[in-house]
FIKEKOL-224815 format. One line per field, with one value per residue (C-alpha): x, y, z. Coordinates in Angstrom, 2 decimals, decimal comma. Example, Ala and Ser with C-alpha at 12.3 -4.5 7.8 and 13.67 -1.06 7.14 Angstrom:
% FIKEKOL-224815
c1 = (12,30;13,67) $
c2 = (-4,50;-1,06) $
c3 = (7,80;7,14) $
This chain:
% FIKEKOL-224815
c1 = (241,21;241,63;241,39;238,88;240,55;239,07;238,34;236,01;233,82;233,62;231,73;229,78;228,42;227,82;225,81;223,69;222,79;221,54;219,99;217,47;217,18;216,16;213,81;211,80;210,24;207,02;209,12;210,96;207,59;206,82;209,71;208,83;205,17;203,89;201,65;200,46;196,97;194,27;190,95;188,56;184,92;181,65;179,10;177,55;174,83;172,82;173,43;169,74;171,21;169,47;171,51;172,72;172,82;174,70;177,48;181,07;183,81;187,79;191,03;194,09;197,55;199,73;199,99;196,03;196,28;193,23;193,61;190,64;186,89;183,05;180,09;177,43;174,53;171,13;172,33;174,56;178,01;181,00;184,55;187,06;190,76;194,18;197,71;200,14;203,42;203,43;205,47;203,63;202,09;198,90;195,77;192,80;189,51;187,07;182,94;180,97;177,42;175,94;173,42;175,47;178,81;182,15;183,65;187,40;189,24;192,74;194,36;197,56;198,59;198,12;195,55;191,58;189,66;186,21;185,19;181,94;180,27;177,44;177,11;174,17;172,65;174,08;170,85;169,60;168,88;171,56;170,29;172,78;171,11;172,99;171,10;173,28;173,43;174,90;176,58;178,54;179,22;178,32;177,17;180,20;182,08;178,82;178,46;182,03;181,33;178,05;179,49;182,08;179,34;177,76;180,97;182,39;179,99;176,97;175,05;171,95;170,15;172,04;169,83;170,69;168,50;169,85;168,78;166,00;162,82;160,87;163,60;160,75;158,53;161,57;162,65;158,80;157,42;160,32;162,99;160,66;158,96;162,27;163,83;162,32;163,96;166,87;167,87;170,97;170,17;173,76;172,52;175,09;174,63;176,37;175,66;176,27;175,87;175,80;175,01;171,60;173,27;169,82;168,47;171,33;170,78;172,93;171,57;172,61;171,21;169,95;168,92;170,12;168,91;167,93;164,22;162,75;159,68;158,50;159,92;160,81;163,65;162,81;164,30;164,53;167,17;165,00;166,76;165,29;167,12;167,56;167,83;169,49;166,37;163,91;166,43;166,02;162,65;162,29;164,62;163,29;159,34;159,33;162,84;162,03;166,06;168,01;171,43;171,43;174,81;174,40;177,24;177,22;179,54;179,23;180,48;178,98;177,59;178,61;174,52;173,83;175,89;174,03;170,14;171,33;171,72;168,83;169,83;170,63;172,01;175,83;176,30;179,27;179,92;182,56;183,14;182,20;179,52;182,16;184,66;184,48;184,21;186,89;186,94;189,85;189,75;187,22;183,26;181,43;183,83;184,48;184,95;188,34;186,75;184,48;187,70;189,75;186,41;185,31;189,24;189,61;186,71;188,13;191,04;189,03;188,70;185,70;183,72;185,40;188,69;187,63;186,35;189,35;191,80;189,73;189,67;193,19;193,99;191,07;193,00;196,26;195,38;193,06;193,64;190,28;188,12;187,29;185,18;182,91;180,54;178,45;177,89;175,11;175,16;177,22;177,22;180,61;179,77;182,12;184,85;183,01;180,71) $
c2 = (13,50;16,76;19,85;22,35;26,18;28,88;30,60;27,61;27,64;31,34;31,42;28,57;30,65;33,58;31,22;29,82;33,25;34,55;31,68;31,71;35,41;34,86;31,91;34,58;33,97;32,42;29,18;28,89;28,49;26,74;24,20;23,58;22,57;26,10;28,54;31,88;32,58;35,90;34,73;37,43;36,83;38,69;40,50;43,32;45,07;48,83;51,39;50,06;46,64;44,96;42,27;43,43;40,86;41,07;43,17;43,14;41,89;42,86;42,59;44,59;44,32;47,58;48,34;48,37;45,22;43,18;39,71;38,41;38,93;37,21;38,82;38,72;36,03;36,70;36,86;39,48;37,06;36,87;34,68;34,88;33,49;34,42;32,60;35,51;35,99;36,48;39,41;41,68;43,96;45,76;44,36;46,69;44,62;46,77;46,38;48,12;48,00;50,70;53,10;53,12;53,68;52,57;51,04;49,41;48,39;47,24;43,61;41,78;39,64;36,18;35,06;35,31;38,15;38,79;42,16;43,02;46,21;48,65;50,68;53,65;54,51;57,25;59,33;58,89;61,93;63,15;66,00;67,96;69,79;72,57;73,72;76,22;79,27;82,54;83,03;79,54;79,57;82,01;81,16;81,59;78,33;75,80;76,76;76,47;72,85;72,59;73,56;71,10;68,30;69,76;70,23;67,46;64,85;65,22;66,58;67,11;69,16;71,65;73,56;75,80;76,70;79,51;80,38;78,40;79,16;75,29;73,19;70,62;71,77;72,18;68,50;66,74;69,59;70,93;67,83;65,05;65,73;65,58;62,09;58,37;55,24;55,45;58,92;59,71;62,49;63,99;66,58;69,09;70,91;73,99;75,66;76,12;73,31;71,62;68,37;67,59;65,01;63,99;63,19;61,83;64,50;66,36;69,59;72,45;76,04;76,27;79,87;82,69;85,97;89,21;90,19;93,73;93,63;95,51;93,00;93,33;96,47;96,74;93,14;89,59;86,89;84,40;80,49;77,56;73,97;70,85;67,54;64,61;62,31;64,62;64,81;60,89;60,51;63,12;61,09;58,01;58,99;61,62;60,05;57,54;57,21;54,08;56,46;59,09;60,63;63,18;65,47;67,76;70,21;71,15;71,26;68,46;66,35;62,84;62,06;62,80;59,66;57,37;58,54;58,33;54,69;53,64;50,92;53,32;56,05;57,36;60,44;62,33;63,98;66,59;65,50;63,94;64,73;66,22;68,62;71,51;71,42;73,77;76,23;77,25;80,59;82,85;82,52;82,50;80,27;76,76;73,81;72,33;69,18;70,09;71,85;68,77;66,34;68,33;68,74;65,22;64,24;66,76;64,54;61,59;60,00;57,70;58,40;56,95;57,27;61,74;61,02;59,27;62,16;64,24;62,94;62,64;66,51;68,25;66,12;67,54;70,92;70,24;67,09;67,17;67,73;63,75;63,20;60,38;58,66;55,17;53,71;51,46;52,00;49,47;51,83;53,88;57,77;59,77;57,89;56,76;59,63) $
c3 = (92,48;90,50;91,94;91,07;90,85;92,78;89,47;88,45;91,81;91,71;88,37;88,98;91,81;89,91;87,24;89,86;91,18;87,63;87,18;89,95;89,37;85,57;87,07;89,70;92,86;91,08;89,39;92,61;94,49;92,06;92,18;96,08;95,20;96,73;94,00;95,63;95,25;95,82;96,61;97,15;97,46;98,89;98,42;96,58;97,82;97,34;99,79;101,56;101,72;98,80;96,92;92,98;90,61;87,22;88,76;87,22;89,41;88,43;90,07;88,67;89,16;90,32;86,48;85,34;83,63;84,06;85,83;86,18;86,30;87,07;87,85;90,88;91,29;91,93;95,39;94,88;95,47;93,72;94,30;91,88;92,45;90,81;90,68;92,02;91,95;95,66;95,85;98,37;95,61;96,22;93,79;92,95;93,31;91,51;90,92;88,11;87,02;84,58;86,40;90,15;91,54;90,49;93,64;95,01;96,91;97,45;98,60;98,76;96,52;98,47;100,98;100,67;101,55;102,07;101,04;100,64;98,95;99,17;95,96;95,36;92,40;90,68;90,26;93,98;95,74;97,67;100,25;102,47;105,41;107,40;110,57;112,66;115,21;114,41;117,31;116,68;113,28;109,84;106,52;105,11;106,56;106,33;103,25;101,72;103,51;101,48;98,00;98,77;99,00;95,90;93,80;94,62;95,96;93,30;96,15;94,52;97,07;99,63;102,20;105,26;108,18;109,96;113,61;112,77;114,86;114,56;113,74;114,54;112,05;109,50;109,62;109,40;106,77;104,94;104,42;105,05;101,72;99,90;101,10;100,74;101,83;99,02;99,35;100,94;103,74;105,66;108,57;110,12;112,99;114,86;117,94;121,48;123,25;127,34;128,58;130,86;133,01;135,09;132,06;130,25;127,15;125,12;123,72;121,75;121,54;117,69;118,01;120,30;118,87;120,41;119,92;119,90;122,06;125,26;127,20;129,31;128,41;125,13;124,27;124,92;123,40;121,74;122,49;121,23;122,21;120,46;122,86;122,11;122,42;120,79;117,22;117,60;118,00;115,15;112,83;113,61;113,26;110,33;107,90;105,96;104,52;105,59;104,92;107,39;107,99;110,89;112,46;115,76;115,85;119,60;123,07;125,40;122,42;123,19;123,84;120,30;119,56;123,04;121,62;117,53;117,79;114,98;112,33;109,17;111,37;111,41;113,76;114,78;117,61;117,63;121,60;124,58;127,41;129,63;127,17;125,16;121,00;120,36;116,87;114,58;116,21;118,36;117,43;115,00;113,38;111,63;114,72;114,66;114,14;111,22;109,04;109,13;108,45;105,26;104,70;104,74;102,51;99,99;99,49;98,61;101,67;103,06;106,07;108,97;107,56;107,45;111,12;112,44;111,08;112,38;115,35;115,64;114,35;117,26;120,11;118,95;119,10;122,42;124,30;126,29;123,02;122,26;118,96;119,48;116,73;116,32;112,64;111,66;107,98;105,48;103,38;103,29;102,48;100,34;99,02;95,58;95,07) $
């Protein structure tokens, strides 16, 4: 038998190597019977939850070329499937319809996924409402916050109540007649705030102003309160909006987020029943919280993704603050505004 040089085996190596490199992963799979696949399917919906028909459905590759595409049912589904190349890279599954909001997200490159998506109109209302105490916080920081939704969100409608006397009578006679079941209502609030524990409320101190009078030395501070339960039973009897994004920026809040707990409802509080909310420096300032929430949203983020760094950022600079919330809207806020 003839022997076969070194020389010979060593470029018969090197042949076999470029060869299955110029074949790639995909003919490889291939050879062994295996083909990746992306399957993503789900459905589309309106930010109230109604299925959307006639929707476009696309998935991209890493470079922005299309792959494939279908559109919703009557029902609002969609499935559409794509032979990969299986190499871990990051897909962009995208909707479109003319007259609402261009959504995405992202998947891998193999497996199924079901995502699902709610998508608003792009001329529904949008109403921002900023009710806060003086001696907590100033114009100047809620609104910054409040051109930021404006600027940047197509906020169509921002509003500020400050020290506000009937915060009762603002919410059923002043924003009441602006919202309907489509429009998308975010409430902030920011004051002083305690928690009632025998009857399980949290409530903040809306108004604390000093008052001229003869009594009984020539002055009184005027305080007005809102409870946890009575902002609930407000929301709930005089809103019609199934979007209603609501944020308490105050010590002792954690009830706000046990009474808020109505289907269409996402509230924030900036920490529990038991700690403090703490404030980027002394009051009337911006809450720790709050800065890194509207921070967070600036840079294109969605709204429990801003929550969570939020979170994350106020216990870092105070371990006993502890931001709590409770979502029961599909829709996400933010991120495709």
């Amino acid at each position: 038998m003839k022997k076969i040089s070194k020389s010979v085996i060593t470029l018969a190596v090197i042949f076999i190597t470029v060869s299955i490199t110029a074949m790639g992963i995909t003919d490889l799979q291939n050879a062994q019977g295996y083909i990746p696949q992306v399957t993503c399917y789900g459905y589309v919906r309106t930010h109230v939850s109604q299925p959307l028909s006639s929707v476009t459905v696309r998935l991209y590759n890493s470079i922005g070329t299309l792959l494939v595409s279908t559109t919703t049912n009557s029902q609002g589904y969609y499935t559409l499937s794509y032979g990969s190349d299986g190499l871990g890279e990051s897909l962009k599954l995208q909707i479109t319809k003319t007259g609402y909001e261009t959504q995405y997200v992202y998947v891998s490159d193999n497996g199924n996924f079901n995502r699902n998506f709610y998508t608003a109109p792009t001329n529904v209302k949008k109403i921002a409402v900023f009710f806060y105490a003086t001696d907590a916080t100033t114009y100047s920081y809620v609104s910054a916050w409040g051109n930021q939704l404006k600027n940047e969100e197509d906020f169509t409608s921002v509003i500020y109540y400050e020290n506000p006397t009937d915060w009762q009578s603002t919410i059923r006679n002043n924003i009441a007649p602006l919202e309907d079941g489509n429009t998308l209502l975010f409430l902030y609030f920011c004051a002083h705030g305690d928690y009632d524990s025998v009857n399980s409320n949290s409530y903040m101190r809306i108004r604390h102003v000093w008052v001229w009078d003869l009594w009984p030395f020539f002055g009184h501070y005027d305080d007005k309160y809102i409870y946890s339960n009575t902002l609930n039973t407000e929301l709930d009897t005089y809103i019609e909006s199934g979007n209603v994004f609501v944020v308490i920026e105050s010590c002792h809040s954690g009830g706000f987020v046990d009474d808020l707990t109505e289907a269409g409802v996402f509230v924030i509080s900036t920490t529990d029943y038991n700690n403090l909310a703490y404030c980027m420096g002394p009051v009337p300032n911006q809450g720790i919280f709050s800065y890194y929430f509207f921070n967070r949203i600036h840079n294109n983020y969605g709204d429990y993704s801003s929550y969570s760094y939020a979170r994350t950022q106020a216990i870092s600079l105070h371990s006993d603050q502890n931001p709590m919330y409770n979502d029961q809207i599909p829709y996400e806020w933010f991120k495709w505004w």
